[in-house]
Structures are given as structure tokens and as C-alpha cells.
C-alpha positions in Angstrom: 200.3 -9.0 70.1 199.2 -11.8 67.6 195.8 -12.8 67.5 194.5 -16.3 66.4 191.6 -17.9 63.9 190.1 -21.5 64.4 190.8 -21.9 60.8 192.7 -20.5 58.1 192.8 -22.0 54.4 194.8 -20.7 51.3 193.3 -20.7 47.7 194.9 -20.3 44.1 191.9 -20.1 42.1 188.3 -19.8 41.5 188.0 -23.5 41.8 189.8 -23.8 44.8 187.9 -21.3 46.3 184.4 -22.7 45.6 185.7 -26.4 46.7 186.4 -24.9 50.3 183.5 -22.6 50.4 181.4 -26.4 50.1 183.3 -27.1 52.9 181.0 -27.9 55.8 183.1 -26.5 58.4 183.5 -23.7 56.2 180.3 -23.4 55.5 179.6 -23.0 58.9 181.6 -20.5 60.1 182.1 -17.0 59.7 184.4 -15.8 57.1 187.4 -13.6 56.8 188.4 -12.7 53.2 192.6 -11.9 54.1 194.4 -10.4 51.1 197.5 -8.5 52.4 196.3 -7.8 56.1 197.9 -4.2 55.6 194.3 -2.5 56.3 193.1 -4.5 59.2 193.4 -4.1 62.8 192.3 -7.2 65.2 191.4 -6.8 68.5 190.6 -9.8 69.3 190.7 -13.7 68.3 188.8 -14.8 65.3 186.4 -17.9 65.9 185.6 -18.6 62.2 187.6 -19.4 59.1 190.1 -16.9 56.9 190.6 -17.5 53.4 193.5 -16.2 51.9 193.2 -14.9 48.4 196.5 -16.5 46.4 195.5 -16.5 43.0 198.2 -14.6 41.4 197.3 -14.7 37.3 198.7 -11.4 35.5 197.6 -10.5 31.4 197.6 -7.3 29.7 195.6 -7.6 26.7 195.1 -5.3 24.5 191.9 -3.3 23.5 190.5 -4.3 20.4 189.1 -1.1 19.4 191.9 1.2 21.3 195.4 0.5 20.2 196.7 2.6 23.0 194.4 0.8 26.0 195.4 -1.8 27.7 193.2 -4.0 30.3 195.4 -5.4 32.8 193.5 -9.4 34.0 194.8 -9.4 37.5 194.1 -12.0 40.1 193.1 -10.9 43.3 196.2 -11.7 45.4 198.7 -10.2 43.5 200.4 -7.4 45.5 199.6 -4.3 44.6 202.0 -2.6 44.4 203.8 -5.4 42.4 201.5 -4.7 40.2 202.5 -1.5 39.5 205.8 -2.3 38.9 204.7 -4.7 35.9 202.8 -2.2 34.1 205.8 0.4 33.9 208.1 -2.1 32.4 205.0 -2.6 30.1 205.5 1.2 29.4 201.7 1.5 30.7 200.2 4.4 32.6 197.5 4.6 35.2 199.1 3.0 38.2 201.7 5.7 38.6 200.8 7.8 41.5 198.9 4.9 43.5 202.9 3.4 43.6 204.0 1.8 46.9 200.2 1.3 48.5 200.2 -1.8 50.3 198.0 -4.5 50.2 196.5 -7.0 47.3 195.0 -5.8 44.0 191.6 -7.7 45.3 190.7 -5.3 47.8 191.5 -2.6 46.3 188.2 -1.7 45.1 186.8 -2.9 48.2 187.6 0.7 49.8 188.4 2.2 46.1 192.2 3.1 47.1 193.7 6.5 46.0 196.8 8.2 46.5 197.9 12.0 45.3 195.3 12.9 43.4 194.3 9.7 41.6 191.6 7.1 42.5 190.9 3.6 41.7 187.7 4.4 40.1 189.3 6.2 37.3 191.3 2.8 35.8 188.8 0.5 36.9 187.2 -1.5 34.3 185.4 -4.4 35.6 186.4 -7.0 38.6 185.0 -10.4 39.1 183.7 -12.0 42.2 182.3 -15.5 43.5 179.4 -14.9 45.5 179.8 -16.9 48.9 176.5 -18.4 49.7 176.0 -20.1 46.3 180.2 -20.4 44.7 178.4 -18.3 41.7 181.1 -15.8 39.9 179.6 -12.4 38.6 181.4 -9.6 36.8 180.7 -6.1 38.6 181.1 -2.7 36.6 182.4 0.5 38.0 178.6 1.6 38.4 177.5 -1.3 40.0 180.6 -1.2 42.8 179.2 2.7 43.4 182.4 3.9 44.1 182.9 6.7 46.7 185.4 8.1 48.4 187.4 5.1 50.3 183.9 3.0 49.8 182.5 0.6 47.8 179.0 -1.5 47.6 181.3 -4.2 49.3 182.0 -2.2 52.1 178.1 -1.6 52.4 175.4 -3.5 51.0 177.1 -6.8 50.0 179.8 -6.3 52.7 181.1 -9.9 53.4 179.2 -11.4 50.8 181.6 -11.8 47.9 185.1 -12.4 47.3 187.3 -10.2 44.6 188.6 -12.7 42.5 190.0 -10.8 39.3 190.1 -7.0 38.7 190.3 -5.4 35.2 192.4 -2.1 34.7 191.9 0.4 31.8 195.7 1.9 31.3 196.9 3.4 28.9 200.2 3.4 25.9 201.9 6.8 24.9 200.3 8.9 27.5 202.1 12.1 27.7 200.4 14.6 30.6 200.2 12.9 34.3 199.1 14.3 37.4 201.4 16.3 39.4 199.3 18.9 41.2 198.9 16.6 44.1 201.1 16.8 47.2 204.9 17.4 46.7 205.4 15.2 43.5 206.1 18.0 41.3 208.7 19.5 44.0 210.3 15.7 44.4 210.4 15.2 40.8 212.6 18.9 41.0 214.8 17.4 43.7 215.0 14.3 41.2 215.9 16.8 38.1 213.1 15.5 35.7 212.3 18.0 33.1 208.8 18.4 32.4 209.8 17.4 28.9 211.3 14.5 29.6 208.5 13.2 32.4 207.4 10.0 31.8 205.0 7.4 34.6 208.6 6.0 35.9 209.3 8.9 37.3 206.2 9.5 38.4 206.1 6.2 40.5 209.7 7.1 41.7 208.7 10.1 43.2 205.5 9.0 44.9 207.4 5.9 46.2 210.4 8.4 47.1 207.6 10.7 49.4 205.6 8.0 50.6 209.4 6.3 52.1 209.9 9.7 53.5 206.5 10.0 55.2 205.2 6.5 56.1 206.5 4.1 58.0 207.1 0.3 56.3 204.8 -2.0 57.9 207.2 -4.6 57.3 210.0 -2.7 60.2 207.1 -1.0 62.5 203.4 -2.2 62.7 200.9 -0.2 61.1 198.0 -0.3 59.1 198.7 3.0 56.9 196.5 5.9 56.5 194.0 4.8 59.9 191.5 7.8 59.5 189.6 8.9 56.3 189.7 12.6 55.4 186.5 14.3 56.2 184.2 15.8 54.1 182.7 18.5 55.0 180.3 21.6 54.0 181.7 24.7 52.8 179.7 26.0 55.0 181.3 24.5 58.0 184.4 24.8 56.3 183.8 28.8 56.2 182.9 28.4 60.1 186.3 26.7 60.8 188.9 28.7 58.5 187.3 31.5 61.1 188.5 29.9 64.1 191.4 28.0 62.9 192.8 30.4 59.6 195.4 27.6 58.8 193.3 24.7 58.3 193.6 23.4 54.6 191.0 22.7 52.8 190.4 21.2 48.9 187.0 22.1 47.5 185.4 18.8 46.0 183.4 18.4 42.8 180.1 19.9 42.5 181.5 22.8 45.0 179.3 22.1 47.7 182.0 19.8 49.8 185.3 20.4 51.3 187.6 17.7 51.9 190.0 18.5 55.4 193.1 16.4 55.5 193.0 14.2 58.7 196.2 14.5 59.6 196.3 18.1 60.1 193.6 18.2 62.5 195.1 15.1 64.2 198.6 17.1 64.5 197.2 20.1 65.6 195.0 18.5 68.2 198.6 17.5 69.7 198.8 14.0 68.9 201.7 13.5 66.2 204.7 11.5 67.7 202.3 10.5 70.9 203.7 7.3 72.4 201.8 5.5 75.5 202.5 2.2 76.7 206.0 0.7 78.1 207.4 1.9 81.1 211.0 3.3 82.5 212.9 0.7 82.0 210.5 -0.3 78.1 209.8 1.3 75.5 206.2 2.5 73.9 204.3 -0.3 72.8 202.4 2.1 70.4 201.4 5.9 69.6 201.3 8.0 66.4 203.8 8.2 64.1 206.2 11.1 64.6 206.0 12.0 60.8 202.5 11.6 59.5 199.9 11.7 62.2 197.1 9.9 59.8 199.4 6.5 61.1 198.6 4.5 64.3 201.9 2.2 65.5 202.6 -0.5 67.0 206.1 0.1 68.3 205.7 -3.6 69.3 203.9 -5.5 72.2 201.0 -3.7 71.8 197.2 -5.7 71.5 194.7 -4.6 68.7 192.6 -3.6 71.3 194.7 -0.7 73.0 195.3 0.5 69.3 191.8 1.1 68.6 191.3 3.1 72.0 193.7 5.1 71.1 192.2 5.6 67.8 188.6 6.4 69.8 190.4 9.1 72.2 191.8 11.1 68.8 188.7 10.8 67.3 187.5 12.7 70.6 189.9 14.7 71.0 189.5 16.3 67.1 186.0 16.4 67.4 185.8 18.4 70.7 188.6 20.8 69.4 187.3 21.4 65.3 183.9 20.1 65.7 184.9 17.4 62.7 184.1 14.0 63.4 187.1 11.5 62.0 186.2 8.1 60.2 188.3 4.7 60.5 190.0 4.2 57.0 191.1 0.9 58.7 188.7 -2.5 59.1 188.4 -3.2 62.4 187.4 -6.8 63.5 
């Protein structure tokens, strides 16, 4: 069901932005920052303002001192995704198996996006930000945004206190080894009949965009916010406690060796909750469930409020913790 601010403004630009942040009314209220909405789930009306992020300028400029590097100068509410496509017909690499993410370029640091096997972090350059008491811009490295895994400084310390405006991207010319350990890209680009010889980022981002069709559901057909838990971390040593119990459970060992990262949606299938639908009745369908493909994704089949969403997000949570002893983490902002 659709949910309602008091307010909601657009801006193209940094000046734009700072103009309506001297707003009084705006200055007043409580802010939400909206780039793509693709990784929010509202449960409720909002009483303050949005701002949507709309500024859209695109360069690549080249690296003085690198002939091969690249920085891409995006603005923050260029789609991602759409991004991606502009640096392959740049012939540029980087952005190749984070293909088909949804959302805006500007927060995608916020939660340091990755997909199969490649985060954020390891093209980020630089993004700047207006800070939103004072209208100030400042330009954060990748040290000072502390990256983690789905985290950020602005999901923590300076949560709600800046706005992404542009993000710089290192990527590369003439690259010639990508990553296909991850997932089943090296097994779709087989079904595609790429030779490793002839591999190349396009086909990179065909096959992720080709698995992640297959997998995930488009938001724009059937509601969804994407991947809705984070996988866990956990020690090796638990780890070793739960391969005992549960001999299937996958497991990747993380840098440093002392961490074990669990996919999600395994222990949300195997806890029984993949293709779950609640809601409706006889004569209606569902209203919302988990998606009958990839259990990491909470639907809204349609009719459903924000609300009944996140309590179904709360009983898997439960339910996995009580059966693996794993406690899951929203991926997904909740407001």
C-alpha cells in the first residue's frame, strides 16, 4: 500500500540542493535523502520532507598519470545500473559484475553495494557530499567512508547527516583477467559459449544480468526491495559447530581466516520459508511472501502495507535463529 510524506522536493544540483536545505520548512523537518527507493521499505507515513537526488552529470576523465585508468565523475542520481552500461561502451572495466543492481549511484556507497564477488570499495575513488546542517560540500576518501561489508560511516556515524552528491570510480582500459569464481557466471558464460580467450567485461555484465533475471524478481513487475537480509558473518568456530549439525550448510572463509560468511538465503530456504505466501484469502490472492526463487527476497505480491512486510521479515529472522543459532541482519532500510 502507498505511503505518504508532508513534503517532497526534487534537486538537479549542488546549488539546488543547498537553496532548499535553507528552506525553513525544510530546515525544520526531518529529512529523507530518496535516490531510487529500491532499498527501502516504509511502514508507515513520513511527517518530514524527501529530497530526491536528480543530478545526473556523467565524465570519464582520464588519469593523468595512468593511461589505462579512468575516473568516472558521476552525479548521484544517475541509475546505477545505467551507469554501467556507459562504461562498457566506453570499453571500461570495473562495473562488470555489480550489472543490473538497482538503485542510484549515490547510495551506493552508503551500504558499499557488491555483487558476485566484487565490491564497491574496490573502484571507489572518492565521492563528494554536502553536509546538511551547514550546505558545506566535502570530498570523502575510501578510508574515511570505512567501508565494510554492506556498511559505511553513513550508515553509522554521520547516518542522515550528508547527502552523496558525486561519486568517483577508478576503472580501468585493456584489462584482460575478470572475476568469474563467483556464483554461476563462469557456467552462464558456458551456456553463452564465451571462450575464455575471447572474454571481455561485456560478457561479463551479460551473464550477471542473464542470472540475476533468472533469480530475482524486477521490482518494476512485483514489489521488492532485493536482497532484504545481509549474509552473516560468523566465526569459524561456530561455523565448525554448525557444518556438525547441518553438513550442507555453505560456507566462504573471509580474509584474515578467522570469519565465515553463510549465505542468507540458504538458511532462510532451509528453515522452510522460500515461496511462503500469507495474506489474501479464497477468493484473493497473497498480498506478500518470499520469493519462490531466491529466499534472500521479501514480495509484495500487491496490496500489502510496509508494515506486514517487515513482520514477516521479524518471524524469519526468528525462525533461522531458533533453527541454526545465526542471527540474520536487514540489508534493507527500514523507516
Amino acid at each position: 500500500m502507498d505511503v505518504r510524506a508532508r513534503w517532497f522536493a526534487r534537486f538537479k544540483s549542488v546549488a539546488a540542493l543547498r537553496t532548499l536545505l535553507r528552506e525553513p520548512v525544510v530546515a525544520r523537518a526531518e529529512k529523507l535523502i530518496l535516490g531510487g527507493g529500491s532499498n527501502l521499505l516504509l511502514t508507515q507515513d513520513f511527517a518530514g520532507v524527501v529530497l530526491k537526488n536528480e543530478i545526473t552529470d556523467l565524465l570519464f576523465l582520464p588519469e593523468p598519470t595512468d593511461r589505462n585508468i579512468v575516473i568516472a565523475h558521476v552525479g548521484g542520481g544517475v541509475g546505477w545500473h545505467e551507469l554501467v552500461e556507459k562504461s562498457l561502451a566506453q570499453e571500461l572495466s570495473g562495473l562488470e559484475n555489480l550489472s543490473l543492481i538497482p538503485g542510484t549511484v549515490g547510495a551506493a556507497p552508503l551500504q558499499n553495494i557488491g555483487a558476485y564477488g566484487v565490491e564497491l570499495r574496490e573502484v571507489f575513488a572518492y565521492l563528494d557530499a554536502v553536509e546538511i546542517a551547514t550546505g558545506r560540500e566535502r570530498r570523502f576518501t575510501a578510508q574515511e567512508c570505512r567501508f565494510g561489508y554492506r556498511e559505511s560511516i553513513f550508515k553509522n556515524e554521520l547516518r542522515g547527516q550528508y547527502v552523496v552528491v558525486y561519486v568517483g570510480l577508478r576503472l580501468h582500459r585493456n584489462v584482460t583477467t575478470f572475476r568469474t569464481d563467483y556464483g554461476d557466471i563462469r557456467q552462464q558464460l558456458t551456456t553463452m559459449g564465451v571462450a575464455d580467450e575471447a572474454l571481455s567485461a561485456r560478457h561479463i555484465s551479460a551473464a550477471v544480468v542473464q542470472i540475476r533475471r533468472l533469480k530475482l524478481p524486477d521490482p518494476a513487475e512485483i514489489g521488492n526491495a532485493g536482497s532484504f537480509f545481509k549474509n552473516p558473518e560468523i566465526s569459524v568456530s561456530q561455523f565448525e559447530a554448525l557444518k556438525a549439525r547441518f553438513p550442507a550448510v555453505p560456507g566462504y572463509l573471509l580474509a584474515g581466516g578467522e570469519r565465515v560468511k553463510v549465505p542468507a538465503g540458504w538458511l532462510i530456504e532451509q528453515a522452510g520459508w522460500k515461496g511462503h505466501r500469507r495474506g489474501g484469502s479464497a477468493d484473493s490472492p497473497a498480498t506478500h511472501g518470499v520469493h519462490n526463487r531466491q529466499a534472500l527476497v521479501l514480495v509484495n505480491h500487491g496490496g500489502a502495507q510496509g508494515a506486514e512486510v517487515w513482520a514477516l521479515a521479524q518471524e524469519i529472522i526468528a525462525s533461522v535463529e531458533e533453527k541454526f543459532g545465526v542471527v540474520l541482519t536487514p540489508e534493507v532500510n527500514v523507516l
